[in-house]
SENUMAR-50398 format. One record per residue (C-alpha): residue number from 1; residue in three letters; z negated, x, y negated. Coordinates in steps of 0.05 Angstrom, whole numbers, plus 32768, in hexadecimal, padded with zeros to 4 digits. Each point is the difference from the previous one (the first is absolute). Layout:
N
PT   k   r   up east north
PT NUM ALA    Z    X     Y
...
REM end
This chain:
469
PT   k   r   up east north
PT   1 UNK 79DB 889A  7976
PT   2 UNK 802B 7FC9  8010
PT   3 UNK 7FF0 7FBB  7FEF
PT   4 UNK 803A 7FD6  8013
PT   5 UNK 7FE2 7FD8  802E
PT   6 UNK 8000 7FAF  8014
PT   7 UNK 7FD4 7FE4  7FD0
PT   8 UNK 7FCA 7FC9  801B
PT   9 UNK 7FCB 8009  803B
PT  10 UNK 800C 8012  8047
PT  11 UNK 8002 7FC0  802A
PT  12 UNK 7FC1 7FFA  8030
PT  13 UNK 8011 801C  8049
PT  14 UNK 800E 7FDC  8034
PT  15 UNK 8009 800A  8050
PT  16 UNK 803B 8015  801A
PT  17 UNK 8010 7FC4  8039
PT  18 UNK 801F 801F  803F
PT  19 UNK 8046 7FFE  8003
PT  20 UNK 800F 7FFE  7FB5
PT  21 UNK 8026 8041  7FFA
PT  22 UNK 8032 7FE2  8037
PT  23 UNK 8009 7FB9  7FDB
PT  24 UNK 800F 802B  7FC3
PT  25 UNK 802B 802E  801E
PT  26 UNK 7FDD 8045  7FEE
PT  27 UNK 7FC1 8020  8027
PT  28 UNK 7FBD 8002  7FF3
PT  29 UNK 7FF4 803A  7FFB
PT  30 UNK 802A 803C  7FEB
PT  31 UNK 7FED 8050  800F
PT  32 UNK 801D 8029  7FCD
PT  33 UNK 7FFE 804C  8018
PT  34 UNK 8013 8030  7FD0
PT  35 UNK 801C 8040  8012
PT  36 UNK 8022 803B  7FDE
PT  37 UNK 8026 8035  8027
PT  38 UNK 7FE7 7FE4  8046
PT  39 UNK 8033 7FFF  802B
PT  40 UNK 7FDA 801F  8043
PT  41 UNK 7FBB 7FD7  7FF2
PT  42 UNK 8024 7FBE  7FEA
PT  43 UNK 8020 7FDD  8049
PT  44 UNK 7FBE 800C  8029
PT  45 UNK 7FD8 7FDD  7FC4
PT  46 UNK 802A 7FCC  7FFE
PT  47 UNK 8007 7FF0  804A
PT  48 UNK 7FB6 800C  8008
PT  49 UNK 7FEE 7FC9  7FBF
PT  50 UNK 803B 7FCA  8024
PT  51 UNK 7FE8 7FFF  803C
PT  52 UNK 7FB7 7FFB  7FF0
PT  53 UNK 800C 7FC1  7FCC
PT  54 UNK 802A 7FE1  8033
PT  55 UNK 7FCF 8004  8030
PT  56 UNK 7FBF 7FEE  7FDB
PT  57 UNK 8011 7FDF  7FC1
PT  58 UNK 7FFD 7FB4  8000
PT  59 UNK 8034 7FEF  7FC2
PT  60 UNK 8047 801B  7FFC
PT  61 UNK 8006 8049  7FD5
PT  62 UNK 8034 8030  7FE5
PT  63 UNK 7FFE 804E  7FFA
PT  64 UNK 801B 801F  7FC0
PT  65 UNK 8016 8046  7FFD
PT  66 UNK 8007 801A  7FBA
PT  67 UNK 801C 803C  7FF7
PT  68 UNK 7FF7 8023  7FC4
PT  69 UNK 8039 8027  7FF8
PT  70 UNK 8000 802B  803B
PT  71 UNK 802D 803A  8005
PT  72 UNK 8006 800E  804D
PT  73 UNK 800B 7FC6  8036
PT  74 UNK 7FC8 7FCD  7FF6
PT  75 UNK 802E 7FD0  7FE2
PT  76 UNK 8033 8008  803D
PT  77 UNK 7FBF 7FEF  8026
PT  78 UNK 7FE6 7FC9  7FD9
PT  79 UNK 8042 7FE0  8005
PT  80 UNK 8006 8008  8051
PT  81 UNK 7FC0 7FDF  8003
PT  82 UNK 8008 7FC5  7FD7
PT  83 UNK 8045 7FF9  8028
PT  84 UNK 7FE1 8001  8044
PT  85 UNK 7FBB 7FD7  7FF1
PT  86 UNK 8016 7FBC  7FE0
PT  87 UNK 7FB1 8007  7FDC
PT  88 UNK 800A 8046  7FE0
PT  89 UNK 8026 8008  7FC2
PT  90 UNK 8010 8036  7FD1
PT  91 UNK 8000 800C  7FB7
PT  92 UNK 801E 803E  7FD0
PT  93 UNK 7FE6 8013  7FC2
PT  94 UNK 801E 8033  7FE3
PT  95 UNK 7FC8 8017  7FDD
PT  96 UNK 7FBF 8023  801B
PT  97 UNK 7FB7 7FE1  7FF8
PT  98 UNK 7FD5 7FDD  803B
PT  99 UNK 7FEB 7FCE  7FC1
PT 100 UNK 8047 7FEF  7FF1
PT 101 UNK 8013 7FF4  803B
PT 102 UNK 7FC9 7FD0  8014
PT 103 UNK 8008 7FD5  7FBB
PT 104 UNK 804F 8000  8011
PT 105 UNK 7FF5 7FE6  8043
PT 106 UNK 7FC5 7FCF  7FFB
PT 107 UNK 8025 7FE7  7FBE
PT 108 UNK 8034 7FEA  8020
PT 109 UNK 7FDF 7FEC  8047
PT 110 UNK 7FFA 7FBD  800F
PT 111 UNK 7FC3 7FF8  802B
PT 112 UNK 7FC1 7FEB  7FEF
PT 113 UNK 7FD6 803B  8017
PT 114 UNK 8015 8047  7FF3
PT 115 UNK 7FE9 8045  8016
PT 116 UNK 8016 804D  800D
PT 117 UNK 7FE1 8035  8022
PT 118 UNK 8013 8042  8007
PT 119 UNK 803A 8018  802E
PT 120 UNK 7FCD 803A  8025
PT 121 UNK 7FDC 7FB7  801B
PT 122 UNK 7FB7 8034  7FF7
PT 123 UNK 7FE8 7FB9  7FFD
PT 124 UNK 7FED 7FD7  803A
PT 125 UNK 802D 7FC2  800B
PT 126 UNK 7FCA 7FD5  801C
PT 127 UNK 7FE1 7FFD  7FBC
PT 128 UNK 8041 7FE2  7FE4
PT 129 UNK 7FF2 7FBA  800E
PT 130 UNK 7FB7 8002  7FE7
PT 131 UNK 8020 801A  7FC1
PT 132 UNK 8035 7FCD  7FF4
PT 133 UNK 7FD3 7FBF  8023
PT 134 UNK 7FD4 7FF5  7FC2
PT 135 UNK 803E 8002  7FD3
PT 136 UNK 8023 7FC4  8035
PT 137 UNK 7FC5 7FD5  8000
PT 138 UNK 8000 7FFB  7FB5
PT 139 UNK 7FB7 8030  8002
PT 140 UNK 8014 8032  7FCD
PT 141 UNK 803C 8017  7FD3
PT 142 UNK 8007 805A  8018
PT 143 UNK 7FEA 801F  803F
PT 144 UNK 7FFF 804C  800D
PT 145 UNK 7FE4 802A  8034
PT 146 UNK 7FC5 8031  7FF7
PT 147 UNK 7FFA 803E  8021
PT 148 UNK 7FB6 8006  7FD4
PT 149 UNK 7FDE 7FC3  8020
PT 150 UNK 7FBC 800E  802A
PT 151 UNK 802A 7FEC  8042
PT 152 UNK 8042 8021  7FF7
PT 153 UNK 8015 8033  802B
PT 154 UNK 8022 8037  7FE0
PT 155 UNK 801B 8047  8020
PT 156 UNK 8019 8032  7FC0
PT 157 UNK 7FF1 8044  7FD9
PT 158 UNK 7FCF 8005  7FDE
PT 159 UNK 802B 8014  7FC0
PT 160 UNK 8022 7FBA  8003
PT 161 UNK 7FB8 7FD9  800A
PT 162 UNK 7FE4 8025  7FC5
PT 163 UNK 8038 7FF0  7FD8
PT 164 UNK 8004 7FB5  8014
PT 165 UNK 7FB8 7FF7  7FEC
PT 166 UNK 8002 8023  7FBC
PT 167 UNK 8037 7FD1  7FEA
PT 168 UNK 7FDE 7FCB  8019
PT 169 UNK 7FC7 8017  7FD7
PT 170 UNK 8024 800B  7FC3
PT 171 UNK 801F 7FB8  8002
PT 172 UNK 7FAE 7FE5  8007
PT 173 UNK 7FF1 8021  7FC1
PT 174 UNK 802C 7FFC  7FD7
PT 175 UNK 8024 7FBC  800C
PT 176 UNK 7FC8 7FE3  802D
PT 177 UNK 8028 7FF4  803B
PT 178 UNK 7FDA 7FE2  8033
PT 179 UNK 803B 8007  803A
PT 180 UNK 7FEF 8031  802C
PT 181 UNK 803E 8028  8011
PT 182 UNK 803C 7FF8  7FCC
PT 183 UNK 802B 8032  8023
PT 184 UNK 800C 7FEB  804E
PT 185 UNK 8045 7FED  800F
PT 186 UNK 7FF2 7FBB  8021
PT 187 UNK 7FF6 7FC6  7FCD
PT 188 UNK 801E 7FB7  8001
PT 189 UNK 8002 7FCC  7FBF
PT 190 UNK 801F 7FB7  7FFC
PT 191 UNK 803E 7FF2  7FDE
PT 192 UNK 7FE1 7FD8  7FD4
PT 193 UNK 7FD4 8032  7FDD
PT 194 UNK 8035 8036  8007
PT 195 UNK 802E 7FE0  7FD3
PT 196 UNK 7FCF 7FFB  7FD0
PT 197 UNK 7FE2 8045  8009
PT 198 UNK 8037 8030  8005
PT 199 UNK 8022 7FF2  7FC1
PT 200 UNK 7FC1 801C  7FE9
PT 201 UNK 8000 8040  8026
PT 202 UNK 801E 803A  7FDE
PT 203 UNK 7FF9 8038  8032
PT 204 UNK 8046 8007  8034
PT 205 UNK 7FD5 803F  8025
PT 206 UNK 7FBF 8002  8033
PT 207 UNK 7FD5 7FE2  7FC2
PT 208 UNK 8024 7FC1  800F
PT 209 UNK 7FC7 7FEE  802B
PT 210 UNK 7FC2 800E  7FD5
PT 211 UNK 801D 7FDA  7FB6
PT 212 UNK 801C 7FC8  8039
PT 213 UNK 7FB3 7FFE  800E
PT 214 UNK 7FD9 800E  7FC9
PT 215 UNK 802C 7FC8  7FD2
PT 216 UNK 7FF4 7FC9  803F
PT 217 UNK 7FB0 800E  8002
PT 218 UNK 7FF8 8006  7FB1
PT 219 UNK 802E 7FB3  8006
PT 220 UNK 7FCC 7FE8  802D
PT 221 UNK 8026 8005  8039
PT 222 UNK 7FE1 8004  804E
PT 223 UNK 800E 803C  801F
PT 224 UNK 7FF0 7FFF  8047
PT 225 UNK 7FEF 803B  8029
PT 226 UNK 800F 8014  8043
PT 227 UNK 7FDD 8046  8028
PT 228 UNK 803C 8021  801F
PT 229 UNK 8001 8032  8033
PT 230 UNK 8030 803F  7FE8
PT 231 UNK 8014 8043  8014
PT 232 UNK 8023 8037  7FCB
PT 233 UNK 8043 800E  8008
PT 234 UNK 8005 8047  8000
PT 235 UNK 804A 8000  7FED
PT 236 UNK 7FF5 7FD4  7FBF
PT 237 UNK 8031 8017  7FC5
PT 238 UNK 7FCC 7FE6  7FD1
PT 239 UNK 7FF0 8040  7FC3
PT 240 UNK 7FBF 7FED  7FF4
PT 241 UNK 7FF8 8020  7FBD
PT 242 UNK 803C 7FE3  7FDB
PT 243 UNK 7FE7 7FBD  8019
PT 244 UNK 7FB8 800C  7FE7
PT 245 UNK 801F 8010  7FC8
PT 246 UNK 8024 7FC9  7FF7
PT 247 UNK 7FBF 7FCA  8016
PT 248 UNK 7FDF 8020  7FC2
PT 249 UNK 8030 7FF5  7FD4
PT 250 UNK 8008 7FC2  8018
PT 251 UNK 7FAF 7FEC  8009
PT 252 UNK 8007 8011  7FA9
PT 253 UNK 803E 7FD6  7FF7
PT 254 UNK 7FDB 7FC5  8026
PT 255 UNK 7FC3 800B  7FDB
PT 256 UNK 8014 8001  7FC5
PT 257 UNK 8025 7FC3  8002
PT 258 UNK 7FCA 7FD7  8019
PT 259 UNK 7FCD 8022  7FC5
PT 260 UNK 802B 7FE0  7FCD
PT 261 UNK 8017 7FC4  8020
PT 262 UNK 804D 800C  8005
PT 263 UNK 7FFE 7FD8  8044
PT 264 UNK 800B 7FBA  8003
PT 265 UNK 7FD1 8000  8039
PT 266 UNK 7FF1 7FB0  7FFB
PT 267 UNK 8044 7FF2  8021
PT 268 UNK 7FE9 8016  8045
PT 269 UNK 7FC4 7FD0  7FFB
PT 270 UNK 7FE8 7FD0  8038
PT 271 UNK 7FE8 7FB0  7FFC
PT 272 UNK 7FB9 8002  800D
PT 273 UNK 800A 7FEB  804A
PT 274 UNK 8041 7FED  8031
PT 275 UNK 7FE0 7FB4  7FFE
PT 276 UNK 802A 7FE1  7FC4
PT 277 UNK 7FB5 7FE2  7FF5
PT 278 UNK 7FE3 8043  7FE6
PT 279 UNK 802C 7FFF  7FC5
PT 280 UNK 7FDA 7FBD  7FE3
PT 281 UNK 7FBA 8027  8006
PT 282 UNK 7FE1 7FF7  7FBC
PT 283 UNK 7FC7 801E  7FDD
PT 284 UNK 8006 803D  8024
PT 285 UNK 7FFF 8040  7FD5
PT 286 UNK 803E 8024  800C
PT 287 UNK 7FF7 804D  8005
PT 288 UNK 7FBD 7FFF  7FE8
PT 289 UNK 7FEC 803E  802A
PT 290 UNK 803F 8028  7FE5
PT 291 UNK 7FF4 7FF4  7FBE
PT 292 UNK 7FB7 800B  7FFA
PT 293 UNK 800D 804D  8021
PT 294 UNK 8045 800D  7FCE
PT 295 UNK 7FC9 7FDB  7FBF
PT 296 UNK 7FCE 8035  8020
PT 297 UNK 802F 803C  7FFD
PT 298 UNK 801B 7FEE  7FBB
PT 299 UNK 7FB1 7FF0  7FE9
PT 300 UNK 7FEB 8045  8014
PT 301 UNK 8036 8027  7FE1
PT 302 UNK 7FFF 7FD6  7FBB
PT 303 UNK 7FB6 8011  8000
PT 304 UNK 800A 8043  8008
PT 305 UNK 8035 7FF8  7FC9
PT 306 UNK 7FD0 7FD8  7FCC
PT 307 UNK 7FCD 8039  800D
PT 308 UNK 8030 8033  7FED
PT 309 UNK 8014 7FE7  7FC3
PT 310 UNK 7FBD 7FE6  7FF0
PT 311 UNK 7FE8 8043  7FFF
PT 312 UNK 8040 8014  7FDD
PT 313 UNK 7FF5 7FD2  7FCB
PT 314 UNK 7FBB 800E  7FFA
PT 315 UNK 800B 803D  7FE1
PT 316 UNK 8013 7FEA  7FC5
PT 317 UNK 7FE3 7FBB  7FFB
PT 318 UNK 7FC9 7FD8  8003
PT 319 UNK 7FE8 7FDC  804B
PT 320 UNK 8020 7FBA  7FF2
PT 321 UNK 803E 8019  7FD8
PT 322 UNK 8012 8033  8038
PT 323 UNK 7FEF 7FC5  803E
PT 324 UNK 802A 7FCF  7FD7
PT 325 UNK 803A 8031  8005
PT 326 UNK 7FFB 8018  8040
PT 327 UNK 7FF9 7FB9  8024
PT 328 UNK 803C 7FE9  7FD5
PT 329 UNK 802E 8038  801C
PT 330 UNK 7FE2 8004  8050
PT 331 UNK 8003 7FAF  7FF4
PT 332 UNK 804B 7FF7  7FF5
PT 333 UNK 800B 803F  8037
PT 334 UNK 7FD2 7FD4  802F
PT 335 UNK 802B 7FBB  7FF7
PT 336 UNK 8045 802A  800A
PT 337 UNK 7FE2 801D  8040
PT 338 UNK 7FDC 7FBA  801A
PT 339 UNK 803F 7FDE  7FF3
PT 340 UNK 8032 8026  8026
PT 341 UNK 7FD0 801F  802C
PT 342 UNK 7FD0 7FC9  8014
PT 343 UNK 8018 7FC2  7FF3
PT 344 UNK 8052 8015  8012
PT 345 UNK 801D 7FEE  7FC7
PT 346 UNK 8043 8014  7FF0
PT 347 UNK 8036 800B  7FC4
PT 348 UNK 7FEF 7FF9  7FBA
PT 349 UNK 7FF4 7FB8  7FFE
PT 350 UNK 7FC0 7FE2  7FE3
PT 351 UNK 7FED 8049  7FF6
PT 352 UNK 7FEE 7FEF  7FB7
PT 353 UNK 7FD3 7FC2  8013
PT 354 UNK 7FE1 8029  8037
PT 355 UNK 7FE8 803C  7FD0
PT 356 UNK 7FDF 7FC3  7FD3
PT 357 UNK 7FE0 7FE5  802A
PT 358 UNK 7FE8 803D  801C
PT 359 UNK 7FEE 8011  7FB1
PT 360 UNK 7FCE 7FC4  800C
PT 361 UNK 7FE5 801C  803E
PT 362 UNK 7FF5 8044  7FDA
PT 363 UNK 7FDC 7FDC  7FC5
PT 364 UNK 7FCE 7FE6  8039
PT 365 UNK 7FF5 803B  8014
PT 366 UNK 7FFD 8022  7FBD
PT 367 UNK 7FC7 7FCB  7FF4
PT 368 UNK 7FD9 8013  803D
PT 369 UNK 800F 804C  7FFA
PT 370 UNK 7FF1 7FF9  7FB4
PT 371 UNK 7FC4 7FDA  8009
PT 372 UNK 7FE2 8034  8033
PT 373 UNK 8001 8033  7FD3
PT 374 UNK 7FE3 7FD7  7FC1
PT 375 UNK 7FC1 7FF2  802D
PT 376 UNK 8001 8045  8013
PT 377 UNK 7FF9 8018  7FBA
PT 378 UNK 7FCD 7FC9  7FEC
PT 379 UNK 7FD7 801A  803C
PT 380 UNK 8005 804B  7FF5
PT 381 UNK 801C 8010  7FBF
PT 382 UNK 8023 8039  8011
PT 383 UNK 8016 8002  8048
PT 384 UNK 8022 803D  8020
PT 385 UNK 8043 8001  8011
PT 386 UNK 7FFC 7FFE  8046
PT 387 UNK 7FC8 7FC7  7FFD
PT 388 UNK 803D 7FD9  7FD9
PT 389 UNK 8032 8013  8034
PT 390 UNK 7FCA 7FE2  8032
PT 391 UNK 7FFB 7FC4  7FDA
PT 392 UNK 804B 7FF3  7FF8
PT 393 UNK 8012 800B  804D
PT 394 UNK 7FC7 7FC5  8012
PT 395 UNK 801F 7FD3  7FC4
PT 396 UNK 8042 8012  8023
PT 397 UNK 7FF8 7FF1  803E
PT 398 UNK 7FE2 7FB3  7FF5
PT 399 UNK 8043 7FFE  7FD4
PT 400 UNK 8029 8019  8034
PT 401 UNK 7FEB 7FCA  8029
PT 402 UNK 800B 7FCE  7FCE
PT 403 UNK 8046 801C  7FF6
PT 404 UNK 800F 7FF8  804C
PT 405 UNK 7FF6 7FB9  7FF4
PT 406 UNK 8023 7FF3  7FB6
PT 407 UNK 803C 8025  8021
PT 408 UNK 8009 7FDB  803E
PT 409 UNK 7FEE 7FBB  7FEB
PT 410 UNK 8029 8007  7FB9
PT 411 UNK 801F 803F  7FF2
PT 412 UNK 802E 7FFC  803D
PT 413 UNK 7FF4 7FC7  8025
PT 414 UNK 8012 7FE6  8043
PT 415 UNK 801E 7FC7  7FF7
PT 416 UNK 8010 7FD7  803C
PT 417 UNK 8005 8043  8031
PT 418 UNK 8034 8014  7FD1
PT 419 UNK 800F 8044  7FE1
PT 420 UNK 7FF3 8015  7FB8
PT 421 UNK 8041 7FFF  7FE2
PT 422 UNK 804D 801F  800F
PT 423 UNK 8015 803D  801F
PT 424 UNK 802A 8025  7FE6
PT 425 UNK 8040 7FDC  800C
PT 426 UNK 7FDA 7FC0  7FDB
PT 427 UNK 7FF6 7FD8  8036
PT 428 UNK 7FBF 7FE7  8014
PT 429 UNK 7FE7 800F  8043
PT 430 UNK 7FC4 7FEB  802D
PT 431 UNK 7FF3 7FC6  8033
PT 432 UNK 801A 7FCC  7FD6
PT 433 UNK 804B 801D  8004
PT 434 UNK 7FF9 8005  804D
PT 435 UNK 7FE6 7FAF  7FF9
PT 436 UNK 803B 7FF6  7FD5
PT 437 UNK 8037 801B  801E
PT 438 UNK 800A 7FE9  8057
PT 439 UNK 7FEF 803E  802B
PT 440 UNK 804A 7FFD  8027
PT 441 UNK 800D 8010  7FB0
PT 442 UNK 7FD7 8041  8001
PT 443 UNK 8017 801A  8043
PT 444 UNK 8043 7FF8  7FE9
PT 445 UNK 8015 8005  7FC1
PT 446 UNK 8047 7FE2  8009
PT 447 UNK 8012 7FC2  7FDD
PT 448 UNK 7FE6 7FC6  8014
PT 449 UNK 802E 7FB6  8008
PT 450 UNK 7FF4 7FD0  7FC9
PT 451 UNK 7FDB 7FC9  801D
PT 452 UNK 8012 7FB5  8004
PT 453 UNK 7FFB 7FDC  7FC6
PT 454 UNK 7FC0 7FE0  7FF4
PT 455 UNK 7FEA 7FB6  7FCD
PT 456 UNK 7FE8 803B  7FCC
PT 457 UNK 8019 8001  7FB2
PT 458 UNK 802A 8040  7FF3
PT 459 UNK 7FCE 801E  7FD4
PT 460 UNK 7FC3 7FF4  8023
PT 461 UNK 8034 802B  803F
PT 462 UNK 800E 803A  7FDB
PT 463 UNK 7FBE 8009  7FE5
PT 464 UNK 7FE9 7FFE  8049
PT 465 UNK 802C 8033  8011
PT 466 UNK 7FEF 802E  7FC4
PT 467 UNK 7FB5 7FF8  801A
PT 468 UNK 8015 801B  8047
PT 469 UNK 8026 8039  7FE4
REM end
């Protein structure tokens, strides 16, 4: 996976104020349409998306062909186009993927809002401005088009609708996707959260669009939704089973890189709010809900952990001696899990002070766990095994809760809305970078002027500007 992406927080959105695209010099909007080996379908589509922006859209736009390497006359075409409508232009690549050539071209676009659909236009063009509004008004960072919502309209085979559902299916279960259709060719993001997403995005084929998604929503990122009306091209070149093919692979790849945290995921991260005033909140738990369903997860698989090695143990050693070893072992599994899972923390720093402290926590909990069973065998004397086992998962539980709290409050605090610790490049991340460092930084990471020399001692300068690094 790659990771070489800005460091610091996503700036918070803002509205897009008419006429901005024009004072820059670029559109608002630009319509990337991919094509491959197109040349009959490609002027119609064209002619047919121009002249129903011109006529409906309120901000200035640009159409993108990319062609991705075509071998018969769609470049010719592509070319005539972009000569003859001063809005349409054309880009090569001389290599084939639908993914690479959307990351070339919105890399390098220079409009705020960006989107492609597919060159067949199956999708109805009066849903286009629905899908790129919320994006303009500041409402949400991706939009894509759903041909699964309750009041879409959809005409296809029934081969294609099954298929479309299963994936969408797969990607619920198994890296609980909450999008409803990752695969329709109509989707728009800003420019903003592009540049900070692609470089992130391994895939250069059709599961652009699903790891494009799937990395945004795990980030925290608002996807907006839009029903679409759309009708099957007949004549797609699509082969359906080398590209499910391919989405498996790729729904492992993703998941699998998100399981052990290779994704610097907190670099796509929003302020709280778009008023600067949300960023002062204090007091208010930050990810409280997320954290108590990843301490959950990790809880119930440590338990079932500590019971298998309990019983393990128990075979050839007494009740406290074989407790004692298997709450040491699930204990120290536990913290590693909590820490990267739960809490977010990255890199090997403060790893060592983490597992003591999460030592501590264990010895609580050996004490209540321990304790449990000594009144259970001043009670009964000799208690069966699985009355012990009953015993223990009670003591465990009040000590889970307990350990909820030691880990949140001291184990990995949150200090200030900040993150626990570096990433894997060793530099800190969280709220307080994106308070540090001006958002106009963030947005764009070219260097910024020295400013005017201010009444303040050299030393006390530099070690301001070592704090906003």
């Amino acid at each position: 996976m790659r990771t070489d992406t800005p460091w610091g927080t996503l700036p918070a959105r803002e509205h897009l104020l008419a006429g901005a695209g024009d004072v820059a010099g670029a559109p608002v909007l630009d319509v990337v349409v991919p094509v491959y080996n197109e040349e009959k379908d490609l002027e119609p589509c064209v002619l047919r998306l121009h002249d129903h922006l011109a006529r409906t859209f309120p901000y200035d736009f640009r159409i993108t062909v990319a062609d991705n390497a075509s071998t018969d006359r769609t470049a010719q075409v592509a070319r005539r186009l972009a000569a003859a409508l001063p809005r349409v232009r054309s880009f090569r690549l001389e290599e084939k993927g639908r993914g690479r050539a959307l990351r070339t071209v919105w890399s390098h676009s220079d409009a705020p809002v960006l989107a492609y659909m597919d060159v067949d236009l199956s999708t109805d063009l009066n849903a286009l401005l629905p899908l790129v509004a919320p994006l303009i008004s500041g409402h949400s960072d991706l939009a894509i088009g759903s041909r699964l919502a309750r009041s879409s309209r959809v005409v296809r085979g029934t081969k294609r609708e099954f298929i479309s559902r299963a994936y969408n299916i797969i990607l619920r279960s198994s890296l609980a996707a909450r999008f409803s259709d990752a695969q329709c060719g109509f989707k728009a993001i800003r420019r903003d959260v592009a540049q900070r997403l692609l470089p992130m995005v391994e895939d250069t084929g059709w599961f652009f669009d699903t790891e494009l998604l799937v990395l945004a929503e795990r980030a925290g990122l608002r996807i907006h939704e839009v029903p679409v009306d759309w009708v099957d091209d007949p004549d797609s070149t699509v082969h359906i089973v080398r590209t499910a093919t391919d989405d498996l692979l790729g729904v492992w790849r993703v998941g699998r890189a998100l399981a052990v945290g290779a994704l610097p995921l907190d670099r796509l991260a929003r302020p709280f709010g778009d008023d600067p005033r949300d960023r002062r909140i204090g007091g208010v738990p930050g990810g409280l809900a997320r954290q108590l369903v990843g301490f959950c997860v990790v809880g119930a698989l440590s338990t079932l952990f500590y019971l298998a090695l309990y019983s393990l143990f128990r075979l050839g050693a007494g009740p406290q001696i074989a407790n004692g070893g298997a709450l040491l072992v699930s204990a120290v599994a536990n913290t590693s899990a909590n820490r990267r899972l739960t809490f977010g923390v990255r890199g090997r720093g403060g790893a060592v002070r983490h597992q003591a402290q999460g030592l501590v926590v264990f010895a609580i909990g050996l004490a209540l766990t321990s304790g449990s069973l000594a009144a259970l065998g001043a009670a009964t004397g000799a208690p069966s095994h699985s009355t012990e086992l009953a015993v223990l998962i009670a003591a465990n539980l009040a000590a889970t809760v307990l350990r909820f709290l030691l880990f949140r409050a001291w184990v990995f605090p949150d200090r200030d809305g900040r993150e626990h610790g570096p990433d894997r490049d060793g530099l800190a991340h969280g709220p307080d970078r994106a308070a540090a460092v001006p958002a106009s930084a963030l947005a764009d990471p070219a260097p910024v002027p020295a400013p005017a020399p201010a009444p303040v001692p050299a030393d006390d300068t530099r070690h301001d500007l070592r704090n906003a690094r």
